[in-house]
N, C-alpha and C positions, 0 to 999 in steps of 0.2 A: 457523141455530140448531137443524136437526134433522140426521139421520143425511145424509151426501153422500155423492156419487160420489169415488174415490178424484182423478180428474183433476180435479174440480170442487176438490176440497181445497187439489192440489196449486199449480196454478194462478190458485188465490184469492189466494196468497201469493207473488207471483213478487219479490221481495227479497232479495237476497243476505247470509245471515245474518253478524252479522259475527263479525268474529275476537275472540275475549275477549284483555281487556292480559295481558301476562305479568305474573305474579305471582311473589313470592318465594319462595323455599324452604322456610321454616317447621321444625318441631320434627316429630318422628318421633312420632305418636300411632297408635293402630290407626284404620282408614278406621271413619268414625261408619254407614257402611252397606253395607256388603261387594257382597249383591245387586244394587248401583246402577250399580258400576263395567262398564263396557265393554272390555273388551280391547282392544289396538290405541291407545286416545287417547293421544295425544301426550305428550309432557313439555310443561309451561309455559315453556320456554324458546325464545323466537325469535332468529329469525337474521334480520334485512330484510335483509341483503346475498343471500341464497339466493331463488330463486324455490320461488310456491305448488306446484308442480305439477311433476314432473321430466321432462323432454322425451326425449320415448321416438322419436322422428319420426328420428332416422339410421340406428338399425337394426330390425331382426326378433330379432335374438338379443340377448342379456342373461345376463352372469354375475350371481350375487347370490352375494356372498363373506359367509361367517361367522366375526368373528375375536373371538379374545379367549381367555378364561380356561375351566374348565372346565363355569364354569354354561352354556354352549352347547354342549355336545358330544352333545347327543342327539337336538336338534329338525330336524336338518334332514330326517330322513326322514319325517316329517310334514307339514314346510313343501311340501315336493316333492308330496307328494299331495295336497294341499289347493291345489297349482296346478295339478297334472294334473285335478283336479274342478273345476275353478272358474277356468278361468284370468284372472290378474289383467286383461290387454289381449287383447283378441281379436285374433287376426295375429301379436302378441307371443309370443317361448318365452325361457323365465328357465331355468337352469341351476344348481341349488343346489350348492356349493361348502361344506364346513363346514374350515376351517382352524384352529379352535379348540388351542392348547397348556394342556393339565391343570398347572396349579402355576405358570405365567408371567404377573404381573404387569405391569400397563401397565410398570411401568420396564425390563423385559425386553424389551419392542417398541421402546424407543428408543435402548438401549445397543448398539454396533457388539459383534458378536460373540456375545449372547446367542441365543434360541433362539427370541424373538421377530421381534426384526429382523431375523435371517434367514431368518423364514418370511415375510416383508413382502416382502424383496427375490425371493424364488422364485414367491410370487403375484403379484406386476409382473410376472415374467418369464415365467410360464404365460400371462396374458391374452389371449384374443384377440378379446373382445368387450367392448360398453359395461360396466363393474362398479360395480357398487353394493356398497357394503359394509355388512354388517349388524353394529356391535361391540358388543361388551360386554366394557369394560374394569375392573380392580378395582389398589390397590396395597392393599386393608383388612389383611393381612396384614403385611407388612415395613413401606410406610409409612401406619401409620393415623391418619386424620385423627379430631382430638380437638375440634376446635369447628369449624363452616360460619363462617368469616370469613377474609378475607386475612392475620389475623394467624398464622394455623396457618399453617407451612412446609410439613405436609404437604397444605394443603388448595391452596397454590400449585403443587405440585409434582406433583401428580395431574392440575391444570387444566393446566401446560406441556406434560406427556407426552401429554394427550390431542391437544393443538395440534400436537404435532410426530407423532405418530401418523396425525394426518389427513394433514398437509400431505406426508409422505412417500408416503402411500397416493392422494395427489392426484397428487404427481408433475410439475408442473409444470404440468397438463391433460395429459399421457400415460397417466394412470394412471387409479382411480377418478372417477369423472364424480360420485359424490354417497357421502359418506360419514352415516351414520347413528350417531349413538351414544346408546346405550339406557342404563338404571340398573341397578344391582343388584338381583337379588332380596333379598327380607326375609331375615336372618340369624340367626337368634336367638342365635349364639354370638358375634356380633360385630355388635351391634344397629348402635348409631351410628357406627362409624367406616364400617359401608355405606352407610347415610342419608345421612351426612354429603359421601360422593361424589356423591351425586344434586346437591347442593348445589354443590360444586365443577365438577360436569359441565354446572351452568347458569353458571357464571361463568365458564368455557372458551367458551362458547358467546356469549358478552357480549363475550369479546375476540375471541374470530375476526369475530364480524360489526362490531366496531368496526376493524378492516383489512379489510373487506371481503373476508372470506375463504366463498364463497357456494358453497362445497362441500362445507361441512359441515353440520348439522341434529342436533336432537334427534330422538333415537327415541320407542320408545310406551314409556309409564311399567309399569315393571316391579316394583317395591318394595310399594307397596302393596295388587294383584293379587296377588302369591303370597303378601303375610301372608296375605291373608282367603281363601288357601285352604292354607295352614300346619295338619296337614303330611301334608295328604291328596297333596298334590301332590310333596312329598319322598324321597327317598333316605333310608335308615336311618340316613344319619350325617348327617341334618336338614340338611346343609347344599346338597347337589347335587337336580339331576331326579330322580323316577322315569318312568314312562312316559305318566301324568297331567300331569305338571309337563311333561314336552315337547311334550304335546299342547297346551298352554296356550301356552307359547311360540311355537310356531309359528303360535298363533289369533293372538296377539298381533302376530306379524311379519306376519302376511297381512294382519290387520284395516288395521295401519298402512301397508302397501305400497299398499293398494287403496287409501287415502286418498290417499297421497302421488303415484298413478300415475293415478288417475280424478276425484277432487276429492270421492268417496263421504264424507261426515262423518257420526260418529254416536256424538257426544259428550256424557258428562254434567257439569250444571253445576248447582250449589246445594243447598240442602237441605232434601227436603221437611219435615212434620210427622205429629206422631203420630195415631193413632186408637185404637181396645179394644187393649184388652192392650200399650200402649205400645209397640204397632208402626208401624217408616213404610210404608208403599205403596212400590212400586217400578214405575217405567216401563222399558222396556227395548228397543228394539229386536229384531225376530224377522227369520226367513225370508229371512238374506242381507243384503247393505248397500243401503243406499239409490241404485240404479244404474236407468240406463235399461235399461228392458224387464225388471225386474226385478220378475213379477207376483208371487209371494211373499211380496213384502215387508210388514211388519206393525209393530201396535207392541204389547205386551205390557204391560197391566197385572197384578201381584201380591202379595200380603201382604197383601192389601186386607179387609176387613171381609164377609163373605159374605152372598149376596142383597141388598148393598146398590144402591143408584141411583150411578152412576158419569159423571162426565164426561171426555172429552178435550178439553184446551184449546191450541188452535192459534191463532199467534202470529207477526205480523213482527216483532216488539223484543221483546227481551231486557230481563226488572225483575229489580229485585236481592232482593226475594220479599217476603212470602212467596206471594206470584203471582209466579212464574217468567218469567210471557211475559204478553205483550198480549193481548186479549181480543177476537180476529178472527172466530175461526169453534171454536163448539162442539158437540163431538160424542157425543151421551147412549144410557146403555145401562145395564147392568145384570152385576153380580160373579156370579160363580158359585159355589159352594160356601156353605158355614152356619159363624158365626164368626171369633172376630179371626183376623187375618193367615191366613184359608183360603181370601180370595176371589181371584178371578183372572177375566180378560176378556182375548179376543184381537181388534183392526179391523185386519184385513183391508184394506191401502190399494190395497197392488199399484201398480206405475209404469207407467206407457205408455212406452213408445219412443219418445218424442216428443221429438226436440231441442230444445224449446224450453223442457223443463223444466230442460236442462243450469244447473247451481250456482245452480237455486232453494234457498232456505235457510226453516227455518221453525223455530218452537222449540215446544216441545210439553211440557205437563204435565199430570198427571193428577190429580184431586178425586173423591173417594169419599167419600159424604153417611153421619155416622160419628159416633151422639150423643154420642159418648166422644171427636170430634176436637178436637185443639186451635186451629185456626182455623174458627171460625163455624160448629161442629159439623160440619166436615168435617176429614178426611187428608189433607196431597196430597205427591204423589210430587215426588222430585227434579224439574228440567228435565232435558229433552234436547234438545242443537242435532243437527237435520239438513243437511246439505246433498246432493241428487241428484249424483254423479256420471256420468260418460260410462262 
């Protein structure tokens, strides 16, 4: 009940948090709290035929291929240094590869002859190490999807391309060893028929793991991330990167690489409540992902009500709120700054190197004592799930 030791924290909690169900796709609204979202987390889309974690144990070297349309033609020079800083596996070297065609639709990658499938067949045939593919595929264009249901032909017709997209890129096991497929970014000149592929991109992902096709995965969620930073992150013609916007994408491929490559999780979930000035709090992850011997690491209170009294609540189970998590071990302290949404506090956790903290999982939310809160005169921030990676 009073301040602890970062290992004493960690340790308290040795339960493996668990995986939230997949949920559906839903209606395109703007995200209800922008500063909460994490880059990197995942789409809601599982695959149980794919394993958690991609087995890196046959080689030292690694392509990371980038395919798709022209929303990726600019990150890979960022991704690439954000591995030379930080490399994802230690011993491990990743080679970023951007194969990206400007103007070529998924249907383009699976027609013989077009400019897609035959830049599929010349990345088979350059490979010479394990490849991951990083995609982001669109047909919003020629074929756009007009409602998220199987009755749309084109909401079919996006999910078959992306199936045969993988399974060519799979190769028979010759080819990529794990294919990733990510969403589109927010569009504003073609709201819903982009939306509406996120939705198609999880019901691709529903039929490959119902054949057990455990090579493919969702990527990290992309759509919702660049509305709420629309159109600071944008090209003049609102719809491509500018150098912002690749900087982001590339956070976002790292974030979600490191997940998928170390078991690092550092996800949010739910939705906190308001305080003064009908603002939420925001919890956030600081100083790196949740890795062993990752002394940096921290977690971020903000928005918060200033000079108020503040808790962190740390938790092995996950509630459905408006307490986020269990009430295991809490950690008190105090906002910094005067007035609504001007407080902030940083705890400092730091990870030991300690093996034995590998994929402890823990859920954590934040309470700021807020006579203007709407639960029991307090604010509290979203959840967020951790889990320690290697």
């Amino acid at each position: 009940m009073t301040n602890t030791s970062a290992k004493t924290l960690l340790i308290a909690l040795l339960y493996p948090a668990a995986i939230p169900a997949q949920v559906p796709c839903g209606s395109p609204v703007p995200p209800g709290n922008c500063a909460a979202l994490v880059p990197g987390t995942p789409l809601p889309f599982l695959n149980n035929a794919a394993t958690n974690r991609l087995d890196l144990s046959k080689s030292s070297s690694f392509e990371l291929v980038i395919l798709g349309h022209s929303e990726s033609k600019g990150y890979h020079t960022a991704l690439t240094q954000l591995i030379r800083n930080n490399p994802l596996v230690p011993g491990k070297s990743f080679r970023v590869f951007n194969d990206y065609l400007g103007g070529n639709e998924a249907w383009r990658w699976v027609t013989r002859g077009q400019p897609g499938y035959n830049k599929i067949t010349r990345v088979l045939g350059r490979q010479k190490n394990p490849m991951i593919v990083l995609g982001l595929f669109s047909n919003n264009v020629t074929y756009p999807i007009r409602s998220p249901s199987t009755a749309d032909t084109n909401y079919l017709r996006f999910a078959s391309e992306l199936e045969a997209i993988s399974d060519r890129l799979y190769s028979g096991g010759t080819g990529a060893m794990m294919v990733y497929l990510s969403s589109h970014r927010y569009k504003p000149g073609n709201l819903l028929p982009c939306y509406y592929e996120k939705c198609s991109l999880g019901y691709a992902i529903q039929q490959m793991a119902s054949k057990n096709k455990g090579y493919v995965k969702a990527g990290p969620e992309q759509h919702d991330l660049h509305w709420c930073c629309f159109p600071t992150c944008y090209a003049s013609d609102r719809a491509h990167t500018n150098a912002i916007g690749d900087q982001l994408m590339a956070q976002t491929w790292y974030n979600f690489l490191l997940r998928e490559m170390t078991g690092a999780v550092m996800e949010p979930y739910g939705e906190g409540s308001v305080g003064s000035g009908s603002i939420k709090p925001v919890l956030n992850p600081a100083g790196g992902a949740p890795r062993l011997g990752n002394r940096s690491f921290s977690l971020s209170i903000s928005m918060a009500l200033g000079g108020s009294p503040l808790a962190y609540i740390l938790g092995a189970r996950q509630q459905a709120g408006p307490l986020l998590t269990s009430f295991d071990i809490l950690v008190f302290s105090t906002a910094t700054g005067s007035g609504a949404g001007q407080g902030s506090h940083k705890l400092s956790t730091g990870i030991p190197n300690d093996k034995s903290l590998l994929g402890v999982g823990v859920f954590v939310q934040g309470a700021i004592a807020d006579p203007r809160g709407t639960y029991l005169g307090h604010a509290l921030t979203q959840g967020l799930r951790l889990v320690i990676g290697g």
